[in-house]
FITORLUM-221548 format. One record per atom (N, C-alpha, C, O, CB): x, y, z; residue number from 1. Coordinates in pm, whole numbers. Glycine has a CB too. Layout:
BEGIN
{{X; Y; Z}; NUM} ...
This chain:
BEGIN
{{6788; -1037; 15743}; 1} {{6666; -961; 15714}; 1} {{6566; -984; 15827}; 1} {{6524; -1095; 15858}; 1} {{6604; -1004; 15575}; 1} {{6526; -856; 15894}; 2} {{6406; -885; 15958}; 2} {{6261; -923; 15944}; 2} {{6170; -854; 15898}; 2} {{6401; -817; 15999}; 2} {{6255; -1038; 15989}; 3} {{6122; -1098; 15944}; 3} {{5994; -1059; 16033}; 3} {{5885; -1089; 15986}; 3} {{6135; -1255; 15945}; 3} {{5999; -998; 16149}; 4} {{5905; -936; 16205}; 4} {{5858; -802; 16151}; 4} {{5867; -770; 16032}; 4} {{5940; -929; 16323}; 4} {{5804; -722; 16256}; 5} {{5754; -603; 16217}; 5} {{5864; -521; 16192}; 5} {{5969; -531; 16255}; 5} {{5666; -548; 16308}; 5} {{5837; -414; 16073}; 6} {{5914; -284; 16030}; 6} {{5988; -223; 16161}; 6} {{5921; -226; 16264}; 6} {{5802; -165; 15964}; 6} {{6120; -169; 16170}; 7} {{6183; -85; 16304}; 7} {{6064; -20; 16327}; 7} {{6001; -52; 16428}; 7} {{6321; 28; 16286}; 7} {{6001; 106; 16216}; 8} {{5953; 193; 16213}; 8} {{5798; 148; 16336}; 8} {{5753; 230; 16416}; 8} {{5947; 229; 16054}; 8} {{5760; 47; 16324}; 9} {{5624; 22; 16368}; 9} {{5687; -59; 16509}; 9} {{5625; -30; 16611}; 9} {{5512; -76; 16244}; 9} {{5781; -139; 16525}; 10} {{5875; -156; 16651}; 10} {{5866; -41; 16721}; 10} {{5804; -53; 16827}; 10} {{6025; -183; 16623}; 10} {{5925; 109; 16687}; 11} {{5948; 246; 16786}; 11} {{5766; 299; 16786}; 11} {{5731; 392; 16858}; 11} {{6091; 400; 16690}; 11} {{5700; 249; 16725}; 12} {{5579; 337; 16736}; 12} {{5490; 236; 16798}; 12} {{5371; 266; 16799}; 12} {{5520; 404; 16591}; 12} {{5528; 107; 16857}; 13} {{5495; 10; 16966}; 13} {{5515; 85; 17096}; 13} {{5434; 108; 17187}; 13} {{5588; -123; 16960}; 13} {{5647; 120; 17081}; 14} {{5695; 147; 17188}; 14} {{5668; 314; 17288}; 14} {{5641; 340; 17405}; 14} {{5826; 116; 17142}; 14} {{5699; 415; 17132}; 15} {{5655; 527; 17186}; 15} {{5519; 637; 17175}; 15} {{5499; 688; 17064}; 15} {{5744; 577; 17162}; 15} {{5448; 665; 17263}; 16} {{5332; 721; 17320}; 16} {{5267; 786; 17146}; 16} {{5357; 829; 17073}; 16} {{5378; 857; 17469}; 16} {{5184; 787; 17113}; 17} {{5133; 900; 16974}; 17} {{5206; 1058; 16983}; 17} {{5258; 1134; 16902}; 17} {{4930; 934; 16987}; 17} {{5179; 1059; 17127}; 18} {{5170; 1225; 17166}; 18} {{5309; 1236; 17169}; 18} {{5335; 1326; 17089}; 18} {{5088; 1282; 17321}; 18} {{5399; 1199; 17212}; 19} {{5557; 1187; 17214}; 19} {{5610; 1211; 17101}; 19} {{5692; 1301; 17085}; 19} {{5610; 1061; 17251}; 19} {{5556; 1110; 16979}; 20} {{5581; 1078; 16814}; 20} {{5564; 1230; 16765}; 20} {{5648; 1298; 16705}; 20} {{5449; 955; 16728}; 20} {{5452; 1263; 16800}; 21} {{5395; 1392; 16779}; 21} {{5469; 1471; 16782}; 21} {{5521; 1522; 16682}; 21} {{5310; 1431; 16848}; 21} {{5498; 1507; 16926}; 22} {{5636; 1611; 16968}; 22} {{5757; 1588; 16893}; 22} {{5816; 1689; 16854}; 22} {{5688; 1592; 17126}; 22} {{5799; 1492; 16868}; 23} {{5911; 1479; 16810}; 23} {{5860; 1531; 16643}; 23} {{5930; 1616; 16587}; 23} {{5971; 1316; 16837}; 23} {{5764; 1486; 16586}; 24} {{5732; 1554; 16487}; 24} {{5745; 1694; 16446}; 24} {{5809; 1731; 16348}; 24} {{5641; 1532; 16483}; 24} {{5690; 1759; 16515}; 25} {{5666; 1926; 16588}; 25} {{5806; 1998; 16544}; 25} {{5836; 2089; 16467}; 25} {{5652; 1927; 16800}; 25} {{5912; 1865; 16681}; 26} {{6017; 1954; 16683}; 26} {{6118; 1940; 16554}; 26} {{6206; 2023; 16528}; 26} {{6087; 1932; 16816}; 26} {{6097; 1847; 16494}; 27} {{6136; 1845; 16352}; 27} {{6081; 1912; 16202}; 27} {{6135; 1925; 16092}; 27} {{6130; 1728; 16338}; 27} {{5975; 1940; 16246}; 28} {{5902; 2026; 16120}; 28} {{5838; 1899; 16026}; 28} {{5814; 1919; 15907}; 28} {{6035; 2135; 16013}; 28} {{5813; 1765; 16090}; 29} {{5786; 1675; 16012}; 29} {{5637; 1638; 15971}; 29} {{5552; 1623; 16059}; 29} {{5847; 1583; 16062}; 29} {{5614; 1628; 15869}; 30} {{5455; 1588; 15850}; 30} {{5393; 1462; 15856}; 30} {{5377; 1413; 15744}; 30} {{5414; 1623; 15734}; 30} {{5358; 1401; 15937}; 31} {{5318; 1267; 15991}; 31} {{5194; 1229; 15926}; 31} {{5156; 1113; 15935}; 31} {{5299; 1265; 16146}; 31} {{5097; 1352; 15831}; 32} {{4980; 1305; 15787}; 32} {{5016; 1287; 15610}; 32} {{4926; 1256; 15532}; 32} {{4850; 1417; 15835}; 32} {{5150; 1310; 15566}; 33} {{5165; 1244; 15477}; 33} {{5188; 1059; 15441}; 33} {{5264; 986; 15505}; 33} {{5243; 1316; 15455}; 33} {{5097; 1011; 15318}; 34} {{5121; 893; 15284}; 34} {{5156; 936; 15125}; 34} {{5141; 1034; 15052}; 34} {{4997; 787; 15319}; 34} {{5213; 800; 15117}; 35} {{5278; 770; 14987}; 35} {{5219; 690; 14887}; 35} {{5278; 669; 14782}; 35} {{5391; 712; 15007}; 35} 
């Protein structure tokens, strides 16, 4: 079990907002949903 940070917050260390974004875009994904 990983005891550090979530993968999810690991790749969003790593990649740009605006990138996340695009990839959002090109998926049809909604990034301003919370749960």
């Amino acid at each position: 079990m990983n005891t550090g940070k979530l993968v999810f917050a690991q790749v969003m260390d790593f990649l740009p907002l605006h990138e996340f974004r695009k990839c959002v875009k090109r998926y049809q994904g909604n990034y301003k949903v919370k749960d």
